[in-house]
Backbone as JSON Lines, residues from 0, in Angstrom:
{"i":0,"aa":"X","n":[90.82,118.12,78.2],"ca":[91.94,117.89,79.08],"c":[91.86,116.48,79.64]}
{"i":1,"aa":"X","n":[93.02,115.92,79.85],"ca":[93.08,114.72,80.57],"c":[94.43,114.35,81.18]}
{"i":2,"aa":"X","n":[93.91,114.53,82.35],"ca":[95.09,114.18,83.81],"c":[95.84,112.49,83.26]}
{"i":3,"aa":"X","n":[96.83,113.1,83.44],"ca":[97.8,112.07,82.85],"c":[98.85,110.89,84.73]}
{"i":4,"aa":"X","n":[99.1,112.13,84.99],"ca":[99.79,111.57,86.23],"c":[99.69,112.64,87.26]}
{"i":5,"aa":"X","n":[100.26,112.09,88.25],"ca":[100.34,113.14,89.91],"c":[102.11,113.54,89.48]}
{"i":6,"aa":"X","n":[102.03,115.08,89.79],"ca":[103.27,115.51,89.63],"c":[104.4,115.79,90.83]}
{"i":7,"aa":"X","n":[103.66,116.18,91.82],"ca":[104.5,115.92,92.9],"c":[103.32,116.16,94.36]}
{"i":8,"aa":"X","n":[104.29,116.17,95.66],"ca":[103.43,116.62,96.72],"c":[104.02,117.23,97.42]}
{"i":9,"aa":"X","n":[103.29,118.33,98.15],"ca":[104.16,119.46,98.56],"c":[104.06,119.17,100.14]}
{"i":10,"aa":"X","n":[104.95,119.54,100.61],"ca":[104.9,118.98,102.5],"c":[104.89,120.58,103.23]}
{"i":11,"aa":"X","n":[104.75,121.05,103.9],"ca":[105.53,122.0,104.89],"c":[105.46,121.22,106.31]}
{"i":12,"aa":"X","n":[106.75,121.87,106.91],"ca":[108.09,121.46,107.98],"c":[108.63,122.23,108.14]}
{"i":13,"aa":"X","n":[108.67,122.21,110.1],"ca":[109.63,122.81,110.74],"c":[111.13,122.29,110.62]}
{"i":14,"aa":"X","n":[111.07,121.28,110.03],"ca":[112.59,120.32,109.76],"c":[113.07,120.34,108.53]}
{"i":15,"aa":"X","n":[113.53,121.59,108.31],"ca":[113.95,121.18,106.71],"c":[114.59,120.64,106.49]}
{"i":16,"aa":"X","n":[116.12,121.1,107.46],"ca":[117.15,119.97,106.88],"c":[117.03,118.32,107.11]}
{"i":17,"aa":"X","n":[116.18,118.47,108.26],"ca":[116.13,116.75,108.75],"c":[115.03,116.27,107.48]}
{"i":18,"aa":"X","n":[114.3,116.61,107.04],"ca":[113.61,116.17,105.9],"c":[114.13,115.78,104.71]}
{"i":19,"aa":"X","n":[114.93,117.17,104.17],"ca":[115.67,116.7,102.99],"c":[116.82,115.78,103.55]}
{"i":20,"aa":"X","n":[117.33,115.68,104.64],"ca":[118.76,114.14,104.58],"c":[117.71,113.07,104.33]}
{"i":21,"aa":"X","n":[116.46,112.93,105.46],"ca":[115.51,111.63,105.5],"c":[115.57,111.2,103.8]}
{"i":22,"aa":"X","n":[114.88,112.07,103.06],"ca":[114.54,112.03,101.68],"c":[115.76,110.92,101.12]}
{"i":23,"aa":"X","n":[116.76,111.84,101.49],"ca":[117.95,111.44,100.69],"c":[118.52,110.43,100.91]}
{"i":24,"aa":"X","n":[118.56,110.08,101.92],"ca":[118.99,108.68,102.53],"c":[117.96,107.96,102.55]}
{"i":25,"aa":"X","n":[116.7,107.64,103.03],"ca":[115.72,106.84,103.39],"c":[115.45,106.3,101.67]}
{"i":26,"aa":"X","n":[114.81,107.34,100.78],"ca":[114.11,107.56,99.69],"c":[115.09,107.07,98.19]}
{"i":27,"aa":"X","n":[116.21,107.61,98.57],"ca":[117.25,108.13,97.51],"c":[116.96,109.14,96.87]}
{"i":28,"aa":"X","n":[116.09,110.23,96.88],"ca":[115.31,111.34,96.34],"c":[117.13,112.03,96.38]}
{"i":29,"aa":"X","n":[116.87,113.14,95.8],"ca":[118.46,113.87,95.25],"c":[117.59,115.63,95.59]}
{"i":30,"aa":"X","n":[118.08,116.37,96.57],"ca":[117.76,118.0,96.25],"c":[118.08,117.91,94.91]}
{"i":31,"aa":"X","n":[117.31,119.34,94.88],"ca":[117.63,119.68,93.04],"c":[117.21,120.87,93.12]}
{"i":32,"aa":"X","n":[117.11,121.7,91.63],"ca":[117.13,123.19,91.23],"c":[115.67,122.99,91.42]}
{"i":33,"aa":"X","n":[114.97,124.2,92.26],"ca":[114.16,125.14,92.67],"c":[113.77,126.63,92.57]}
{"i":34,"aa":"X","n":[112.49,127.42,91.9],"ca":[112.58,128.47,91.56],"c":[113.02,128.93,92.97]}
{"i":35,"aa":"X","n":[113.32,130.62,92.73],"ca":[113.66,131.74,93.57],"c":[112.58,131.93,93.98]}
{"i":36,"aa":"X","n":[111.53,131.39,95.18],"ca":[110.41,131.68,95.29],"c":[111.0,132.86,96.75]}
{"i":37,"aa":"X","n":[109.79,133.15,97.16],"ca":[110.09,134.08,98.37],"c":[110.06,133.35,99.95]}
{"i":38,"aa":"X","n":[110.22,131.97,99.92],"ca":[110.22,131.36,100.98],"c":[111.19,130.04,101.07]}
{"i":39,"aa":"X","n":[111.65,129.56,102.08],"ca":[112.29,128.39,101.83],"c":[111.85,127.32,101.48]}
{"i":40,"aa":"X","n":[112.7,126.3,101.05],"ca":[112.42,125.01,100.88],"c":[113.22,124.06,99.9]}
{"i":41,"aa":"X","n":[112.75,122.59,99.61],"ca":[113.66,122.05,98.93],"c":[112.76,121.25,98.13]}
{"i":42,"aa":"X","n":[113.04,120.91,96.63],"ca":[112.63,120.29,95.61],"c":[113.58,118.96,95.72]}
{"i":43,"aa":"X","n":[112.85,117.79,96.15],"ca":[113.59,116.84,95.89],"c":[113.42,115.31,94.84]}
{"i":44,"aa":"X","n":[114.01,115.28,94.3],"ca":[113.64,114.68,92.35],"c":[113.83,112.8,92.73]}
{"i":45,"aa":"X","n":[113.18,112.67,91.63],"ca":[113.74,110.75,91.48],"c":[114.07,111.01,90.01]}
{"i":46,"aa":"X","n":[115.35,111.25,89.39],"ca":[115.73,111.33,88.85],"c":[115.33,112.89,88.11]}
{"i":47,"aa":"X","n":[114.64,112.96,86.45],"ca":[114.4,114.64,86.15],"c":[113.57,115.08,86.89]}
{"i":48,"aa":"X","n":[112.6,114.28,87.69],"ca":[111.2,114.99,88.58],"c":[111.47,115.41,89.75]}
{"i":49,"aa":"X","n":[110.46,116.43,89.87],"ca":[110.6,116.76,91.52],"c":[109.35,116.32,91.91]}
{"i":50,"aa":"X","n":[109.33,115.29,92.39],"ca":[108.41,114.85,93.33],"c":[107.87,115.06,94.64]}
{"i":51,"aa":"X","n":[108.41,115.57,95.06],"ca":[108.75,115.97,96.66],"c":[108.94,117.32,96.94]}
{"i":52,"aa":"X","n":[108.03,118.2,97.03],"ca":[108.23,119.82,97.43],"c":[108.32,119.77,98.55]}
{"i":53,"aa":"X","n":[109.43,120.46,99.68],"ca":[109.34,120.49,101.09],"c":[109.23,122.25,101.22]}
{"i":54,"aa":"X","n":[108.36,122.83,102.23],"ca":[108.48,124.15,102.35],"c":[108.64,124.24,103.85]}
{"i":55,"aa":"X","n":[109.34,125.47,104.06],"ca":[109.64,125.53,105.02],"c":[109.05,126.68,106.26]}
{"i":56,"aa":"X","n":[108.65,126.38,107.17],"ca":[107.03,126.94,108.04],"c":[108.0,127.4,109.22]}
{"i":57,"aa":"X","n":[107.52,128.28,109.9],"ca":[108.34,128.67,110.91],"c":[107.36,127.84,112.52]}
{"i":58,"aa":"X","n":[106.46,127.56,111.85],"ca":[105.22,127.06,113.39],"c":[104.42,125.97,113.2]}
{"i":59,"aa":"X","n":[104.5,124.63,113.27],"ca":[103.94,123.46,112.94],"c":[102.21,123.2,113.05]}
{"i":60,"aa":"X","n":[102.11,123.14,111.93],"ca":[100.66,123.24,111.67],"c":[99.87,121.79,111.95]}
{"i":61,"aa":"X","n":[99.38,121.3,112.7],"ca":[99.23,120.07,113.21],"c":[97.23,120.12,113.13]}
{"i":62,"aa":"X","n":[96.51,119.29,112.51],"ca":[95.0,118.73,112.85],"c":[94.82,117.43,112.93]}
{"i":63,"aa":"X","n":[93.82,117.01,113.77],"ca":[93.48,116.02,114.21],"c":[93.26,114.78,113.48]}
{"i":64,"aa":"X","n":[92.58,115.06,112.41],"ca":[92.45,114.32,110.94],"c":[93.36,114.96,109.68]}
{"i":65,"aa":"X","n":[94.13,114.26,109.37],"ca":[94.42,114.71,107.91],"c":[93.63,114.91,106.96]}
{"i":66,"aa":"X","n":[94.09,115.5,105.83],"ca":[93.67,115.79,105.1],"c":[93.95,114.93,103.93]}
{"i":67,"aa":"X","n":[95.35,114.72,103.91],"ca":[95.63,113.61,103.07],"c":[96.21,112.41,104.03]}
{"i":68,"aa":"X","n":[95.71,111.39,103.79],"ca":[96.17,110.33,104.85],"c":[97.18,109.7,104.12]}
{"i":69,"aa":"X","n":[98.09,109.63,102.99],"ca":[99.54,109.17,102.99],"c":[99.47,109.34,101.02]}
{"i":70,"aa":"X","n":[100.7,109.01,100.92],"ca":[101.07,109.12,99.17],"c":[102.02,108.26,99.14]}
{"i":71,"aa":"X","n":[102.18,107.82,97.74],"ca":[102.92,106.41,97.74],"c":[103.59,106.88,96.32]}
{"i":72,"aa":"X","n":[104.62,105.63,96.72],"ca":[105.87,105.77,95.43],"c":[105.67,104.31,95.06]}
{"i":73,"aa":"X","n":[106.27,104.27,93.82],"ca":[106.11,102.96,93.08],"c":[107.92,102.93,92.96]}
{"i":74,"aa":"X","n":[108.34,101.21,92.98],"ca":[109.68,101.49,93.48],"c":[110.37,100.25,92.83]}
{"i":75,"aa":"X","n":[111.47,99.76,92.69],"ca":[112.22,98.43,93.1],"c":[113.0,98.35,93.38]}
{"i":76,"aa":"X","n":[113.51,97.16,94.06],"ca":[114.65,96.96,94.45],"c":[113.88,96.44,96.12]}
{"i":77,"aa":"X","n":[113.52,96.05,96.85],"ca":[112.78,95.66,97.77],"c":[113.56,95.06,98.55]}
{"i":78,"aa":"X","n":[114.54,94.11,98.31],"ca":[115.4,93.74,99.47],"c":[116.43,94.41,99.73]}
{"i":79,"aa":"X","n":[116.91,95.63,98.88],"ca":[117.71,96.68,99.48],"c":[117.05,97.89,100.06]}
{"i":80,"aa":"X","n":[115.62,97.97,99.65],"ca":[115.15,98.95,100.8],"c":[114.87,98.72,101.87]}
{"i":81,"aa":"X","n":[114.42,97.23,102.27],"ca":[113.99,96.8,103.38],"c":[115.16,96.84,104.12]}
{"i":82,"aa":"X","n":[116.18,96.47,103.59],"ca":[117.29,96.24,104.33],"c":[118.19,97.71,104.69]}
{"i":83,"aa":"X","n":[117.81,98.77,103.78],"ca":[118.3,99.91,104.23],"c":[117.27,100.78,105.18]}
{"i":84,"aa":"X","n":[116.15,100.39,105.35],"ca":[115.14,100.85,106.48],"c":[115.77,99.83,107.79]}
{"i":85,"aa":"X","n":[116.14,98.69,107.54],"ca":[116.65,98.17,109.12],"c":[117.72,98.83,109.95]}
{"i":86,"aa":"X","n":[118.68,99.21,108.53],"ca":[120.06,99.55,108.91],"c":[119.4,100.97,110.03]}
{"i":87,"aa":"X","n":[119.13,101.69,108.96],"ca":[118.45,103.05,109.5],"c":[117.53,103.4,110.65]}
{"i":88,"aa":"X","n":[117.04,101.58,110.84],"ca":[116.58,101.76,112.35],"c":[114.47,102.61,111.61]}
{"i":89,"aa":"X","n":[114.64,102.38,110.51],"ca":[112.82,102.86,110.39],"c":[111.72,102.32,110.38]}
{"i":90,"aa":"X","n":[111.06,102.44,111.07],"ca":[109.97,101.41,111.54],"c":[109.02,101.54,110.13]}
{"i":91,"aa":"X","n":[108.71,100.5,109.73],"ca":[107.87,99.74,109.03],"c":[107.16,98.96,109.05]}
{"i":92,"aa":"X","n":[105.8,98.68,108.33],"ca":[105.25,97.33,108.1],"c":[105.81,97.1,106.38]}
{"i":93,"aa":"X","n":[105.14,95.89,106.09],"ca":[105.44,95.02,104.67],"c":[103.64,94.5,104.77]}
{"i":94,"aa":"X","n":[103.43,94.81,103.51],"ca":[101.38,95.01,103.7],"c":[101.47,94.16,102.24]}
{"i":95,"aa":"X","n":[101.53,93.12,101.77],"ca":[100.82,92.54,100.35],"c":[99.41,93.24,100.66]}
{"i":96,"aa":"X","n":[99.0,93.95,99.17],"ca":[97.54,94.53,99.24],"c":[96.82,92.96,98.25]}
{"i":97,"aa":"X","n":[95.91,92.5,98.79],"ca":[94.54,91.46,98.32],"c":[94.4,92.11,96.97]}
{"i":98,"aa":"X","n":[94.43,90.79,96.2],"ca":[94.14,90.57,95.07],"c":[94.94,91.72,94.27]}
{"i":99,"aa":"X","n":[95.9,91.83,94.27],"ca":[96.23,93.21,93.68],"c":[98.1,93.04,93.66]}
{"i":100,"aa":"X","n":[99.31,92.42,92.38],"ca":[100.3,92.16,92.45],"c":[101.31,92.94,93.16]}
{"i":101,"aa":"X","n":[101.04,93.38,94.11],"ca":[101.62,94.58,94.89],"c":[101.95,94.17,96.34]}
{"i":102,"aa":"X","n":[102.87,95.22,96.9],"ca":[103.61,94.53,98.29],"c":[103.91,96.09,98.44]}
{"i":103,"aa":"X","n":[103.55,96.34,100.03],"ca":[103.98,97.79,99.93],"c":[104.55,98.05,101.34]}
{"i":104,"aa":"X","n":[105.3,98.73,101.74],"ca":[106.29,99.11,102.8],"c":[105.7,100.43,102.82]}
{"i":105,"aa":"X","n":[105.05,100.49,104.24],"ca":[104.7,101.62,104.77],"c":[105.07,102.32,105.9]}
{"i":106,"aa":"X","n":[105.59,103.61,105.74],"ca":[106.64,104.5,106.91],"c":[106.03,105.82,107.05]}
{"i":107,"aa":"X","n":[106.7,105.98,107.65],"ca":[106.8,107.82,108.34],"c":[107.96,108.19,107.91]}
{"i":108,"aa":"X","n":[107.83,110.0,107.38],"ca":[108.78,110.57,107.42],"c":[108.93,111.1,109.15]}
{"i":109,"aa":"X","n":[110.42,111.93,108.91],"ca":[110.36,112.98,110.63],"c":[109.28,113.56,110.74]}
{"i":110,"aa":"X","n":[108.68,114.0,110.09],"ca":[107.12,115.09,110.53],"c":[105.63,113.96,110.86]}
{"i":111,"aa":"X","n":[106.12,112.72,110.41],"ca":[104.94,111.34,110.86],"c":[103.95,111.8,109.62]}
{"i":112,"aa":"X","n":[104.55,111.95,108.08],"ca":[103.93,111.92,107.08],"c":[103.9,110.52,106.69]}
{"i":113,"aa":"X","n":[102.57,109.73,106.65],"ca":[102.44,108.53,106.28],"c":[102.99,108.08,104.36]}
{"i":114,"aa":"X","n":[103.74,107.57,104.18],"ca":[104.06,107.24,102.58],"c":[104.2,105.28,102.94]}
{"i":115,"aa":"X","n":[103.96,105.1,101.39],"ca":[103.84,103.69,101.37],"c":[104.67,103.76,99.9]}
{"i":116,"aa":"X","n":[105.66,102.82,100.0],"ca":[106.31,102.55,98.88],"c":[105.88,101.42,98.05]}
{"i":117,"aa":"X","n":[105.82,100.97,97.31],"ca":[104.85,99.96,96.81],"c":[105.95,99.2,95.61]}
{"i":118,"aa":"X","n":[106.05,97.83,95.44],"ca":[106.65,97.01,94.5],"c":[105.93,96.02,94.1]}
{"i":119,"aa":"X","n":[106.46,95.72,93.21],"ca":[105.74,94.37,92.79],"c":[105.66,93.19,93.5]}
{"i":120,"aa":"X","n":[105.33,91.77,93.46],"ca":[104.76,90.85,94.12],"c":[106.54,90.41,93.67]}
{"i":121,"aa":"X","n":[106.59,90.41,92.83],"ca":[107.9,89.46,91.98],"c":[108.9,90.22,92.38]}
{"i":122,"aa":"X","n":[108.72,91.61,92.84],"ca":[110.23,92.07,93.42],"c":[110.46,91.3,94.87]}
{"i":123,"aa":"X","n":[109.1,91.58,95.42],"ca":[109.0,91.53,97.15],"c":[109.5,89.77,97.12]}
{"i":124,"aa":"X","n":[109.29,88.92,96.19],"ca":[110.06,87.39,96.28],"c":[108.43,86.93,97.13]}
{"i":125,"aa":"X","n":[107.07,87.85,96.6],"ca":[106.05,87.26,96.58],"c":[104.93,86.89,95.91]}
{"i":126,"aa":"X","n":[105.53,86.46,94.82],"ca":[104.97,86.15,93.46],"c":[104.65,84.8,93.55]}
């Protein structure tokens, strides 16, 4: 066997709907078809994938340390996201990672799930 890629990440939230609009607007992520499982939630895709499992918890499960400290998307288009995180009012940094052709925009979803979107040096116009 050999792990090829990460297929998605699953969240649970007391906010479903405020999660899936965030997704959709912040992300451009799209809801999409989801089995009939026995609980709520929303599958939300970047195009055929669902990347993004949101489930839905009735009582917010909160620890001191994470467990996973953030997940990242690989992306472009960099001066229309930056510029659609201003519009939207979402706090960000802009992090060039050392030695490494990458530039990454790091946020919170509503639940203060850390994600870092990541582009190239040549998108970010820091090449």
């Amino acid at each position: 066997m050999t792990i090829q890629t990460l297929d998605h990440v699953n969240l649970r939230t007391i906010r479903l709907d405020e999660m899936v609009a965030w997704y959709e607007t912040i992300l451009g992520l799209t809801k999409g078809a989801r089995p009939d499982f026995t609980f709520d939630g929303a599958w939300m895709y970047a195009g055929d994938n669902p990347i993004v499992h949101l489930v839905d918890v009735k009582t917010e499960q909160r620890s001191i340390e994470p467990k996973i400290e953030h997940f990242a998307l690989g992306a472009k288009g960099f001066a229309k996201f930056v510029a659609l995180l201003n519009r939207h009012g979402v706090s960000h940094t802009v992090d060039p990672v050392p030695g490494f052709p990458i530039v990454q925009i790091n946020l919170h979803d509503p639940d203060g799930n850390h994600i870092h979107v990541d582009f190239s040096t040549e998108d970010a116009g820091q090449a």
